[in-house]
C-alpha positions, -999 to +999 in steps of 0.1 A: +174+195-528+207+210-537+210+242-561+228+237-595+259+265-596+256+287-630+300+297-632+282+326-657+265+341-627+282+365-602+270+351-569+274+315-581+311+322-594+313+338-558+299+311-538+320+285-559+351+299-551+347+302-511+336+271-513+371+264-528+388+288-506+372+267-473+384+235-490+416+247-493+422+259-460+405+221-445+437+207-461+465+230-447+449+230-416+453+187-416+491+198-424+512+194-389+514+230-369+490+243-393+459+232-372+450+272-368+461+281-404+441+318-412+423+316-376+430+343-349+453+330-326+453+315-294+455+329-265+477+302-248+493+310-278+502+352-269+504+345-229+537+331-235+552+367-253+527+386-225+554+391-193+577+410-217+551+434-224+513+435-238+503+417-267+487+440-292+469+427-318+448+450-345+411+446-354+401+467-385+365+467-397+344+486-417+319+487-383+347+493-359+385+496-349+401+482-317+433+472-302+437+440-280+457+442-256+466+405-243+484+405-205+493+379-184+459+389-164+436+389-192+429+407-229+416+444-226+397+460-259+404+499-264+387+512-293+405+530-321+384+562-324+411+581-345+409+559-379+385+567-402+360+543-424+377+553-455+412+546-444+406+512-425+418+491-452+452+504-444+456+510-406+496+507-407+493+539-417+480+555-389+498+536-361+509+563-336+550+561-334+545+556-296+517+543-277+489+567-263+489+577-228+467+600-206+432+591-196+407+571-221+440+558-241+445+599-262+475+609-261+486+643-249+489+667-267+521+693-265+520+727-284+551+734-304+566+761-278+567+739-249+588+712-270 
């Protein structure tokens, strides 16, 4: 038995167009060197960039924030403790200007006199 779609209805008008959005993606993904089109990438695909340096690739969620880290001996998690809920829609914000150091991935801090 397969439900009839109302367009008036919010959830319907919803479910219709991620329906369409899925289609969509089916087709560009049929396209050649699309095959992973809007997917996270492979990691035979990173190892290649990994022995000039990590890999670091951002996961932003409403539940939690975490940085990958892909090597050429494996992918590490570190969680992103320092970015709030209500600013995780725009993480480039809060991208340190270098990477952390020191123990459990904080960075140090320096007080303004010994500068």
């Amino acid at each position: 038995m397969t439900a009839e779609l109302h367009p008036s209805s919010p959830v319907d008008r919803r479910m219709a167009l991620a329906y369409e959005w899925d289609e969509l993606a089916g087709r560009v993904r049929q396209l050649d060197d699309f095959q992973d089109f809007l997917r996270p990438p492979r990691l035979k695909s990173l190892l290649p960039a990994a022995p000039k340096g990590p890999v670091v690739l951002l996961n932003v969620s409403g539940w939690r924030c975490e940085a990958l880290l892909v090597r050429t001996s494996g992918v590490t998690a570190r969680r992103l403790e320092g970015l709030p809920p209500g600013r995780r829609d725009r993480p480039h914000e809060r991208v340190p200007e270098r990477p952390p150091t020191g123990r459990g991935g904080r960075r140090r801090h320096q007080s303004k006199k010994s500068r």
